[in-house]
C-alpha positions as CSV (number, residue, x, y, z in Angstrom):
1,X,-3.5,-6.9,17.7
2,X,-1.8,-9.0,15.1
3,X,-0.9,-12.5,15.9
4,X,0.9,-15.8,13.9
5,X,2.3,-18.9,15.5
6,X,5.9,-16.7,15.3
7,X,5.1,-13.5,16.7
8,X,2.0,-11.5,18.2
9,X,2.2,-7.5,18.0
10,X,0.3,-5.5,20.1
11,X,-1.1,-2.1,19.7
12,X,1.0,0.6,20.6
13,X,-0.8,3.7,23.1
14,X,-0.1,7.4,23.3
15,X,2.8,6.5,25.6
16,X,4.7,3.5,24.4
17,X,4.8,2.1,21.0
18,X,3.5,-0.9,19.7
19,X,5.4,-3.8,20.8
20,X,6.6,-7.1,18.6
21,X,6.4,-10.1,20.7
22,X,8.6,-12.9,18.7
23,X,7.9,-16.5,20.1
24,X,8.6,-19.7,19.4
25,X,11.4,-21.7,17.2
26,X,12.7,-18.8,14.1
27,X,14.5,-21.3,11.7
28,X,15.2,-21.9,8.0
29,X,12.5,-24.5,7.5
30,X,9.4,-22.1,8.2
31,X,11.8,-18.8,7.0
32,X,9.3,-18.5,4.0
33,X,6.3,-18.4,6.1
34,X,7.6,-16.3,9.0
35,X,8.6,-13.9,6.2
36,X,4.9,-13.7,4.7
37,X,3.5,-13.0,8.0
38,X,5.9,-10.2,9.1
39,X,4.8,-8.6,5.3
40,X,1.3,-9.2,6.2
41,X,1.1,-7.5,9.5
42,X,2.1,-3.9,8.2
43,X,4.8,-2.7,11.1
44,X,4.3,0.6,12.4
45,X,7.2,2.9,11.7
46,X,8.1,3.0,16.1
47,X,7.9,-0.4,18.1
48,X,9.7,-2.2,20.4
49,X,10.5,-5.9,20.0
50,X,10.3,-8.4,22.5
51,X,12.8,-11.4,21.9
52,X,12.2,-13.3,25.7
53,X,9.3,-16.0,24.2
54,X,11.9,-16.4,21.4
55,X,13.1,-20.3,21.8
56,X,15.4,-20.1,18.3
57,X,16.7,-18.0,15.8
58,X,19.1,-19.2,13.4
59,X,20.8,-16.4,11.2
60,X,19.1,-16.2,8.4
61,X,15.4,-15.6,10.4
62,X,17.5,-13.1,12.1
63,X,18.3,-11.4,8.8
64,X,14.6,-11.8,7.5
65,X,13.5,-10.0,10.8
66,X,16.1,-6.7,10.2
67,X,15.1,-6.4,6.8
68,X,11.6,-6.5,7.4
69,X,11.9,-3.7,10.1
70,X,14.2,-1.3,7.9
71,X,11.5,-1.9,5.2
72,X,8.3,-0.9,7.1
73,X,9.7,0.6,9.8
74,X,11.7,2.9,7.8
75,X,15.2,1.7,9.4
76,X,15.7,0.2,12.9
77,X,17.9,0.9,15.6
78,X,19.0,-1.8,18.5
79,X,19.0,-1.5,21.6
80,X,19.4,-3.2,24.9
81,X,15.7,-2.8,27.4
């Protein structure tokens, strides 16, 4: 398991992928560091992310978040749980 003060991403298993928990504020102001952690925890290429400990996201950490995905996860598709 990977953790930050932004997100914690847990293991994935034979039968579910590995799961991105975001949490707290996403916002401009710590977009630089949010970015370096996403880069540091190597995404798998399958997960699910988790946006319910989320208390903020302004655009542009939203935008940080896709592009990290389609980079390590090789593309991302949304969808509703």
């Amino acid at each position: 398991m990977s953790a930050s003060p932004w997100f914690q991403l847990d293991d994935g298993t034979a039968r579910a992928p590995a799961t991105l928990h975001l949490q707290g504020a996403w916002r401009l102001a710590e977009l630089a560091r949010i970015d370096e952690a996403l880069q540091a925890s190597e995404l798998p290429a399958v997960l699910t992310v988790d946006a319910s400990a989320l208390t903020a996201l302004d655009s542009a950490s939203a935008l940080v978040l896709l592009r990290r995905l389609a980079i390590f996860a090789g593309g991302c598709t949304l969808a509703a749980a």
